[in-house]
SEFIZA-3560 file (N, C-alpha, C; in Angstrom, 3 decimals):
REM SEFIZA-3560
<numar><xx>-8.330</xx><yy>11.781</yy><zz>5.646</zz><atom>N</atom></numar>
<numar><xx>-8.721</xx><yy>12.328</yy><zz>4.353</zz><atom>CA</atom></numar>
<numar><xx>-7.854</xx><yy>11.743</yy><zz>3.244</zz><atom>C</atom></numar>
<numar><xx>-6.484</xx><yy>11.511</yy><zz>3.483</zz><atom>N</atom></numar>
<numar><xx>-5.518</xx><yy>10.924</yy><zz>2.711</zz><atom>CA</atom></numar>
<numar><xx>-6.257</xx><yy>9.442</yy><zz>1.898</zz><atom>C</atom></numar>
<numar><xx>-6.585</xx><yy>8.753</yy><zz>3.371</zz><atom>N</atom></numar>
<numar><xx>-7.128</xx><yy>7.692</yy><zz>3.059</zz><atom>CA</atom></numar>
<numar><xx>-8.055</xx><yy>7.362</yy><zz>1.705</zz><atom>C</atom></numar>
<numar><xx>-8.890</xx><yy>8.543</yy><zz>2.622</zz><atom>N</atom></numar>
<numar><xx>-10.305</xx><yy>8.571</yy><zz>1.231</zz><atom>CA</atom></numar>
<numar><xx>-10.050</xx><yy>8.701</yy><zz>0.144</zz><atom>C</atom></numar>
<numar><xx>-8.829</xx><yy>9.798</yy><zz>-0.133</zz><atom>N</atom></numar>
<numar><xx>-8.654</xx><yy>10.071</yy><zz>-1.318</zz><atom>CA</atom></numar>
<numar><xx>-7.964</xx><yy>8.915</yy><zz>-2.675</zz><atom>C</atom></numar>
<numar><xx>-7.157</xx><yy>8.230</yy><zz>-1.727</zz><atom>N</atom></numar>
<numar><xx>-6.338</xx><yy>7.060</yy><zz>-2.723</zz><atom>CA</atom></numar>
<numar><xx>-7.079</xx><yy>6.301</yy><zz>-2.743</zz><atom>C</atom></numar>
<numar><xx>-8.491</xx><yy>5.906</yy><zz>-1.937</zz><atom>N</atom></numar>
<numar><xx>-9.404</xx><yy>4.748</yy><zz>-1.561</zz><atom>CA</atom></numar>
<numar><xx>-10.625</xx><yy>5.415</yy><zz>-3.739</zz><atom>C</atom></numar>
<numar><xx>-10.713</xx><yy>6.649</yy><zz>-3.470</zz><atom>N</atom></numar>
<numar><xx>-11.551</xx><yy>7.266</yy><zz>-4.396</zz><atom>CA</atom></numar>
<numar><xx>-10.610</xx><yy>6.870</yy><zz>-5.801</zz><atom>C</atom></numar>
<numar><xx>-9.378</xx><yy>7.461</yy><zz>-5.523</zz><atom>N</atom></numar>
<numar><xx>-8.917</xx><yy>7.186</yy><zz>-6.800</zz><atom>CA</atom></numar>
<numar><xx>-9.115</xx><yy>6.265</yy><zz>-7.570</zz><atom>C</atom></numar>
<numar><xx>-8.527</xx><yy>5.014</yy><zz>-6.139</zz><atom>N</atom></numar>
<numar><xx>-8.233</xx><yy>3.765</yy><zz>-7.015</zz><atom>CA</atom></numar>
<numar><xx>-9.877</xx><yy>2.915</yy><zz>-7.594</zz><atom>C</atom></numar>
<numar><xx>-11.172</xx><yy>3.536</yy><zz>-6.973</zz><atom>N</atom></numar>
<numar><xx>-12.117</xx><yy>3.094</yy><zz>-7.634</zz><atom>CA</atom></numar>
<numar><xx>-13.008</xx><yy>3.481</yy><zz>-8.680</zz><atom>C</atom></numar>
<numar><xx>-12.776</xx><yy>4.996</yy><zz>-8.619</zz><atom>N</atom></numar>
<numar><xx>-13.358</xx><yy>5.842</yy><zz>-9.970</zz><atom>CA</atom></numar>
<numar><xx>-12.023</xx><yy>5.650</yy><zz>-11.043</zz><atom>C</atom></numar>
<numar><xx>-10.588</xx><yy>5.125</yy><zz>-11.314</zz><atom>N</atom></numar>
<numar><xx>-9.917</xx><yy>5.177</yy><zz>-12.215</zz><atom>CA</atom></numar>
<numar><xx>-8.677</xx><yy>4.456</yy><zz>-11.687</zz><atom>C</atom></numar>
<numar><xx>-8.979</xx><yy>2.651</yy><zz>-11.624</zz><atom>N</atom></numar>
<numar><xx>-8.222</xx><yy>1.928</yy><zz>-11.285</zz><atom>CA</atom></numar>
<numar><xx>-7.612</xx><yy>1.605</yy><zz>-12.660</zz><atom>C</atom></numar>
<numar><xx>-7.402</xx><yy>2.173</yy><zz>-13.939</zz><atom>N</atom></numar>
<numar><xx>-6.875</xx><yy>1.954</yy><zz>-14.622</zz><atom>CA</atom></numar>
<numar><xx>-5.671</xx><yy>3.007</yy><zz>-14.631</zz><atom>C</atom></numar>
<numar><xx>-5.694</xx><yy>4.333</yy><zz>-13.993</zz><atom>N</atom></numar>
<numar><xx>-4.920</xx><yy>5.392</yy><zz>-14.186</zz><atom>CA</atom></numar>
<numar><xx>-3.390</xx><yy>4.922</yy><zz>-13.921</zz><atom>C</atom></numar>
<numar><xx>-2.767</xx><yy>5.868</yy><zz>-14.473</zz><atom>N</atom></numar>
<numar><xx>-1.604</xx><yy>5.644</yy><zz>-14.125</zz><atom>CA</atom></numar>
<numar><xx>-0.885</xx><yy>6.047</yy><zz>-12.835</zz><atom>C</atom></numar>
<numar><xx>-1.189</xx><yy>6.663</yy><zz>-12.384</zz><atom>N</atom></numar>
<numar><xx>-1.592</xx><yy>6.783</yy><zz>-10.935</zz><atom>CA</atom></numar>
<numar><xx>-1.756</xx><yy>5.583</yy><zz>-9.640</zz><atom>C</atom></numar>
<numar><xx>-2.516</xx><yy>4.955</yy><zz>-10.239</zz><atom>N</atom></numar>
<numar><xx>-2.935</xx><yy>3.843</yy><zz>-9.682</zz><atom>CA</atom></numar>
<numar><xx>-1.955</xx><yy>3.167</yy><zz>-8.526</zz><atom>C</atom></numar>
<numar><xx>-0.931</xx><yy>2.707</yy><zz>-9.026</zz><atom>N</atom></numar>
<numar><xx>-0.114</xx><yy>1.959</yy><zz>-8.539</zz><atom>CA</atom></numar>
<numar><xx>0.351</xx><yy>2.456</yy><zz>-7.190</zz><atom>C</atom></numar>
<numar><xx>0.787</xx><yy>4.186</yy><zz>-7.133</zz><atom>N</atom></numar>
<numar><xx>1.130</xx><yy>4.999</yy><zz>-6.442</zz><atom>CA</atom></numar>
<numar><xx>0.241</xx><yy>4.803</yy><zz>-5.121</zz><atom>C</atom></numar>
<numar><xx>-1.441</xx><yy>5.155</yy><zz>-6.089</zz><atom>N</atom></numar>
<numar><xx>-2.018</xx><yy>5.396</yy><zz>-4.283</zz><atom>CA</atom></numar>
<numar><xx>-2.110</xx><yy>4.084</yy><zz>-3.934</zz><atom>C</atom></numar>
<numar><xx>-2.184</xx><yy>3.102</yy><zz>-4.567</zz><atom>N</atom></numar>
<numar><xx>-2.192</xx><yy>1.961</yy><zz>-3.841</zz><atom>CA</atom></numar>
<numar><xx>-1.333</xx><yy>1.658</yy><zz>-2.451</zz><atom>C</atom></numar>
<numar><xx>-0.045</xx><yy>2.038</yy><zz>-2.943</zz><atom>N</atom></numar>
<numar><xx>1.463</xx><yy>2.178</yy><zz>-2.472</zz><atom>CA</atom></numar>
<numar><xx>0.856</xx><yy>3.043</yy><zz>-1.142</zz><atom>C</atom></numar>
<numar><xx>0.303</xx><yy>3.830</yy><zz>-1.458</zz><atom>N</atom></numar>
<numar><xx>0.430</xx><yy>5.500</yy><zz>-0.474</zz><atom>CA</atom></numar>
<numar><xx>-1.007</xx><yy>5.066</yy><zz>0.637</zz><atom>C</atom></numar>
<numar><xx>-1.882</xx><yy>4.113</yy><zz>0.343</zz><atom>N</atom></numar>
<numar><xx>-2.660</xx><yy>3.541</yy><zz>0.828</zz><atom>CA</atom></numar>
<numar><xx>-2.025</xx><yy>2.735</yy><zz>1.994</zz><atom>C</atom></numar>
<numar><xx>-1.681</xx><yy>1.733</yy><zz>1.415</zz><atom>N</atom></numar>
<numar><xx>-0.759</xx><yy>0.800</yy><zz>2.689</zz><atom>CA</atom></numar>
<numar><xx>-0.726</xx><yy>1.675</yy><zz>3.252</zz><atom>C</atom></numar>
<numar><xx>0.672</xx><yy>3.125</yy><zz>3.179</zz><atom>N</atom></numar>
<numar><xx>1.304</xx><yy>3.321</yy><zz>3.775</zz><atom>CA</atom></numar>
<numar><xx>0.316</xx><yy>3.779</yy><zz>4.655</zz><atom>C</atom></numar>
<numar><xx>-0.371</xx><yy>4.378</yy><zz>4.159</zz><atom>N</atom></numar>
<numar><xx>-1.589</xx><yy>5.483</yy><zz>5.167</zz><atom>CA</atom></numar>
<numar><xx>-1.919</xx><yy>4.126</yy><zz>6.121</zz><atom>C</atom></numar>
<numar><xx>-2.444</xx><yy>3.210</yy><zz>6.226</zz><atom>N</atom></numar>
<numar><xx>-3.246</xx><yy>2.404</yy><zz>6.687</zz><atom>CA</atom></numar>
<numar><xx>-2.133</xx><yy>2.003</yy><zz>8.254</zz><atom>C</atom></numar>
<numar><xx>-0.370</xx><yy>1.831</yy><zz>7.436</zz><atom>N</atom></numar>
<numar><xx>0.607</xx><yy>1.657</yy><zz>8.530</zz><atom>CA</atom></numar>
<numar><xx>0.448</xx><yy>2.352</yy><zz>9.366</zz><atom>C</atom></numar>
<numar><xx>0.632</xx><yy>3.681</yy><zz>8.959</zz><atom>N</atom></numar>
<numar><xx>0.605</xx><yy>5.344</yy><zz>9.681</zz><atom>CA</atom></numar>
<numar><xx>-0.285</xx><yy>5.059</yy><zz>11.021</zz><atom>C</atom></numar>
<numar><xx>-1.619</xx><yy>4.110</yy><zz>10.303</zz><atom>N</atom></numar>
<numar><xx>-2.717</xx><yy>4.583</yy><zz>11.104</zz><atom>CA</atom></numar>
<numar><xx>-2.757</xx><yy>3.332</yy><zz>12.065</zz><atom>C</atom></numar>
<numar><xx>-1.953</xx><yy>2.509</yy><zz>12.368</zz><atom>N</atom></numar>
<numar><xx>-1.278</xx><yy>1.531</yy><zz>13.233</zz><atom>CA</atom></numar>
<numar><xx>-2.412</xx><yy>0.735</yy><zz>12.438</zz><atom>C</atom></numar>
<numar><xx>-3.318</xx><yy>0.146</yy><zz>11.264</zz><atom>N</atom></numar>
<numar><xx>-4.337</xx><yy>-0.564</yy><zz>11.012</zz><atom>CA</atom></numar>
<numar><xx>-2.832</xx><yy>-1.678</yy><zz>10.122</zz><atom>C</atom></numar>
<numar><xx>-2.833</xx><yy>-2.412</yy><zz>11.072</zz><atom>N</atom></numar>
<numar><xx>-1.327</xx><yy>-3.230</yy><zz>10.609</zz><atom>CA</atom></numar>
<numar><xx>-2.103</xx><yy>-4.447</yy><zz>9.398</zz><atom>C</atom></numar>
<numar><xx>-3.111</xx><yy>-4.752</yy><zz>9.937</zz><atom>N</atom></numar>
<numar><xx>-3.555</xx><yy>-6.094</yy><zz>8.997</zz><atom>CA</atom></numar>
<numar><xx>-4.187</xx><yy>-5.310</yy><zz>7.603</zz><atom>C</atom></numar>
<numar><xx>-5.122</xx><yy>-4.457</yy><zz>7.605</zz><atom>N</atom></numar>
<numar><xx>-5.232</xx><yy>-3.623</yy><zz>6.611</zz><atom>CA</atom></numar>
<numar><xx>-3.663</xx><yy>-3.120</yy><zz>5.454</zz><atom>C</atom></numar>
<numar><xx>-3.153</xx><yy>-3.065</yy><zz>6.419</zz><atom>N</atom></numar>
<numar><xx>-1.523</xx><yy>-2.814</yy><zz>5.642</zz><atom>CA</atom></numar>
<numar><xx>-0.955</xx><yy>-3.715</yy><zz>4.846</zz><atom>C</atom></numar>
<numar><xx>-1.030</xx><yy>-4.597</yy><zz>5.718</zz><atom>N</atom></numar>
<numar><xx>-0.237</xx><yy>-6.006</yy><zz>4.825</zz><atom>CA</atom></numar>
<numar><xx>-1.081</xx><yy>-6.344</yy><zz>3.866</zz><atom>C</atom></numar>
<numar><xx>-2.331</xx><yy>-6.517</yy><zz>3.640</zz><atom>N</atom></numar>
<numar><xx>-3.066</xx><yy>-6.562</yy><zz>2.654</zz><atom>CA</atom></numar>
<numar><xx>-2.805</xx><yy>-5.676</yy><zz>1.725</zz><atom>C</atom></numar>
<numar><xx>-2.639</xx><yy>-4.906</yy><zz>1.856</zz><atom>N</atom></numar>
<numar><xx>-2.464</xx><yy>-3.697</yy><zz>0.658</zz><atom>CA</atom></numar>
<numar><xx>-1.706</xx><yy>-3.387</yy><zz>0.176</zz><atom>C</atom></numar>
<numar><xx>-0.610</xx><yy>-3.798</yy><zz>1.245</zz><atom>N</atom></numar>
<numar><xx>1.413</xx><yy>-3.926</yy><zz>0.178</zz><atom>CA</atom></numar>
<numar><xx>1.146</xx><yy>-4.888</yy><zz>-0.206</zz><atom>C</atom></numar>
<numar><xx>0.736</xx><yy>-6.128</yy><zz>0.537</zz><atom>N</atom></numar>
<numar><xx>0.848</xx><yy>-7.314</yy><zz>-0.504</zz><atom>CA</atom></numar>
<numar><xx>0.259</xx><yy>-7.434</yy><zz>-1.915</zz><atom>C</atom></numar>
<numar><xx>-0.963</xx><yy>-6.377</yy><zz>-1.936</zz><atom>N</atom></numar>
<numar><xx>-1.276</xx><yy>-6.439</yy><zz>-3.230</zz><atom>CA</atom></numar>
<numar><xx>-0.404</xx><yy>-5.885</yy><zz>-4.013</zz><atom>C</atom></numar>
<numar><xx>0.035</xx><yy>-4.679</yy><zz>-3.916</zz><atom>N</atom></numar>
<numar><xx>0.941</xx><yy>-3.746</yy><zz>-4.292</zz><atom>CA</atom></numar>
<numar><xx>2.393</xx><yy>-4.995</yy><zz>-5.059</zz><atom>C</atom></numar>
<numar><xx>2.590</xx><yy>-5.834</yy><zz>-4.159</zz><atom>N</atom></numar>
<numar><xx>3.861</xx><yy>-6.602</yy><zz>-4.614</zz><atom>CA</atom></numar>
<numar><xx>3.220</xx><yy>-7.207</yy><zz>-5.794</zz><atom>C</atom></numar>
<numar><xx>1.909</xx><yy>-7.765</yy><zz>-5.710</zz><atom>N</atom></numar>
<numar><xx>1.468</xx><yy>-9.115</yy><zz>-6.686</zz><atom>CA</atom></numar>
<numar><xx>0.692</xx><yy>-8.223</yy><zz>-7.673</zz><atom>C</atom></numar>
<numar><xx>0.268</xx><yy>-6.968</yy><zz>-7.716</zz><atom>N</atom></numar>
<numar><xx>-0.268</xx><yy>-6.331</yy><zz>-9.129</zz><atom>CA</atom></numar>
<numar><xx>0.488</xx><yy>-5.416</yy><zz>-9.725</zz><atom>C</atom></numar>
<numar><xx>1.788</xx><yy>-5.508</yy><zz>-9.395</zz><atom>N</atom></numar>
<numar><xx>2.823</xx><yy>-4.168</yy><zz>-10.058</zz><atom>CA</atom></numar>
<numar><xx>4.249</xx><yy>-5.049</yy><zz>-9.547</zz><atom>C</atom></numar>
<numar><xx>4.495</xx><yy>-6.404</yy><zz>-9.839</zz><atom>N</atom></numar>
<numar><xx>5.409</xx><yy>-7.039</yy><zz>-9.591</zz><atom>CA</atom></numar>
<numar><xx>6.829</xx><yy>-6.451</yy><zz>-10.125</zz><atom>C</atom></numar>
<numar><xx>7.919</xx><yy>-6.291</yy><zz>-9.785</zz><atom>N</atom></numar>
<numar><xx>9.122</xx><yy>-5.788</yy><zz>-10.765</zz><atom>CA</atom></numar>
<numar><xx>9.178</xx><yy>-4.132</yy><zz>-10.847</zz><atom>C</atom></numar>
<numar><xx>8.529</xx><yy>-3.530</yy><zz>-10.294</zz><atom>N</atom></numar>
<numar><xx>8.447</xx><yy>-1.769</yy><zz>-9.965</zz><atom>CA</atom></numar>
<numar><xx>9.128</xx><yy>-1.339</yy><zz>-8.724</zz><atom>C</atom></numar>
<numar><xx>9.132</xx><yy>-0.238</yy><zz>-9.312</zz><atom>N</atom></numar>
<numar><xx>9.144</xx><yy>0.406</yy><zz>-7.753</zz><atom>CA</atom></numar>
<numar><xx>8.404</xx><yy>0.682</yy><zz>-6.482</zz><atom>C</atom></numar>
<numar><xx>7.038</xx><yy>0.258</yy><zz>-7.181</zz><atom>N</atom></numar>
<numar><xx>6.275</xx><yy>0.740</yy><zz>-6.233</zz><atom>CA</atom></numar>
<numar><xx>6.197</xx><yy>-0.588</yy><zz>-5.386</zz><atom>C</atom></numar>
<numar><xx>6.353</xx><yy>-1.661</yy><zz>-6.326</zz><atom>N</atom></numar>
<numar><xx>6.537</xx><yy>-3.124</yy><zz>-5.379</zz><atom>CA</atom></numar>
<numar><xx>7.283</xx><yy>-3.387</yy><zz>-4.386</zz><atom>C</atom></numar>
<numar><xx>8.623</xx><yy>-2.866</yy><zz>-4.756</zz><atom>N</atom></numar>
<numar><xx>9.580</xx><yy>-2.791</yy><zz>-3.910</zz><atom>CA</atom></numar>
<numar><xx>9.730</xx><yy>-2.156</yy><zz>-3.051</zz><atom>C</atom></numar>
<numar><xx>8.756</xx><yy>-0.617</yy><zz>-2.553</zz><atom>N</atom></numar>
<numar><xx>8.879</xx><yy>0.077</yy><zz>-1.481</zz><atom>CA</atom></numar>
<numar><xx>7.581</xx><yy>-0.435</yy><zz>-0.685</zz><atom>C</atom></numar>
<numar><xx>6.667</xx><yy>-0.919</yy><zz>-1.124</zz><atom>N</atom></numar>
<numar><xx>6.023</xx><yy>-1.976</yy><zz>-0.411</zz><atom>CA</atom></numar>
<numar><xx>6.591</xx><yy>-3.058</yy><zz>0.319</zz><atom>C</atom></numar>
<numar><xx>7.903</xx><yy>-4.202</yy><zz>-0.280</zz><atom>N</atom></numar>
<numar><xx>8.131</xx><yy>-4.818</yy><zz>0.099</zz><atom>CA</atom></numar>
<numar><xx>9.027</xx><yy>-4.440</yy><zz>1.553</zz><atom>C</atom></numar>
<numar><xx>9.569</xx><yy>-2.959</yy><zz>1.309</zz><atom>N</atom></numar>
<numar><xx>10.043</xx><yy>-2.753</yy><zz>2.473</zz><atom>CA</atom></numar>
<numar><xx>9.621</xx><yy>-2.255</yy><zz>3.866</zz><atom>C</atom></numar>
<numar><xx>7.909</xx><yy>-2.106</yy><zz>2.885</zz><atom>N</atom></numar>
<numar><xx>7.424</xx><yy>-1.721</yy><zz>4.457</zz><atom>CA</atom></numar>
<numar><xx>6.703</xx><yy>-2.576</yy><zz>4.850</zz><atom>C</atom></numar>
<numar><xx>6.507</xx><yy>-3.910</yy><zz>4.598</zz><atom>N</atom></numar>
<numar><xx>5.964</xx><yy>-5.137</yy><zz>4.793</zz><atom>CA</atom></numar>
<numar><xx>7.280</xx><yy>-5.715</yy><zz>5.314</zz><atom>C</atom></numar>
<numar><xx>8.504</xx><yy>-5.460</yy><zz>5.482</zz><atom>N</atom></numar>
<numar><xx>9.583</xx><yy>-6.123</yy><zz>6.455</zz><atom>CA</atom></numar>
<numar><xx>9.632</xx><yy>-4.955</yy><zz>7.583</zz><atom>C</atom></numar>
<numar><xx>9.078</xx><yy>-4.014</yy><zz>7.915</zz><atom>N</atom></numar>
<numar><xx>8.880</xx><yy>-3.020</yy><zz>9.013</zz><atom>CA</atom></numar>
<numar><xx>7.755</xx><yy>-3.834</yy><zz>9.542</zz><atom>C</atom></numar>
<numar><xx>6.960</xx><yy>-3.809</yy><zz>8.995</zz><atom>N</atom></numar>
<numar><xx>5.520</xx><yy>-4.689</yy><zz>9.406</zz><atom>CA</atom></numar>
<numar><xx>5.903</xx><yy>-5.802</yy><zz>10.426</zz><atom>C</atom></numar>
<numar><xx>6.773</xx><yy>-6.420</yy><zz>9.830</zz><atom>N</atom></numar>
<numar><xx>7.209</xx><yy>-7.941</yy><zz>9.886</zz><atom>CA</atom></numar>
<numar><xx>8.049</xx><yy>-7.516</yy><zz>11.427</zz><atom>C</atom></numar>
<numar><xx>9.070</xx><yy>-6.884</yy><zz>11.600</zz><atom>N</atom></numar>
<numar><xx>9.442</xx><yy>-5.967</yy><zz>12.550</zz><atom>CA</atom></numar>
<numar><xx>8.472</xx><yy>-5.541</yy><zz>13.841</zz><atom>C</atom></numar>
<numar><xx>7.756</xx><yy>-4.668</yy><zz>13.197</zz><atom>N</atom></numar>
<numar><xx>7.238</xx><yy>-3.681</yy><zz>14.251</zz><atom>CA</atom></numar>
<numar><xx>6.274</xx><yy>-5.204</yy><zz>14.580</zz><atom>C</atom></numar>
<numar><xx>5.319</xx><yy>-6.409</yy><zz>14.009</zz><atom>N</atom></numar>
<numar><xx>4.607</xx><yy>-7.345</yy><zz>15.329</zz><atom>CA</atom></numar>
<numar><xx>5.048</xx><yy>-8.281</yy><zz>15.553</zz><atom>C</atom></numar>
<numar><xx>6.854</xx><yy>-7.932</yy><zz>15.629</zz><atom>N</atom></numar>
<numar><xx>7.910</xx><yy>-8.874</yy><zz>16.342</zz><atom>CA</atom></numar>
<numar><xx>7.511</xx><yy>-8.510</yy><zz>17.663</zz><atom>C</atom></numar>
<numar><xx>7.754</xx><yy>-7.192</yy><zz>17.788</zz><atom>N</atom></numar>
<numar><xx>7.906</xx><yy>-6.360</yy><zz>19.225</zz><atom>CA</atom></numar>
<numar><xx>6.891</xx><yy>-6.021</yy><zz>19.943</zz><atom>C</atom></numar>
//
């Protein structure tokens, strides 16, 4: 349901300020949900449309978990 909901946000009001967040909260959901390639797609956007934030940067750290967890 998480999913749906940041999936809804970000297309009825991809301008909100908000935005950036569920994007962020998206990945994460997608990690959660072991959908690893879905993930990296979605932090990576997260890094390249909100470059210099925070929200980039807690992306970038779960894209080096990523990087991690299909070491092993």
């Amino acid at each position: 349901i998480a999913l749906e909901s940041f999936q809804t946000l970000l297309t009825r009001f991809p301008q909100s300020q908000k935005a950036p967040d569920a994007l962020l909260k998206l990945g994460y959901s997608q990690y959660e949900l072991k959908q690893f390639d879905a993930a990296r797609g979605t932090l990576t956007q997260v890094t390249q449309k909100y470059p210099d934030t925070t929200v980039a940067r807690l992306a970038q750290g779960r894209l080096r978990a990523l990087a991690v967890d299909a070491a092993h």
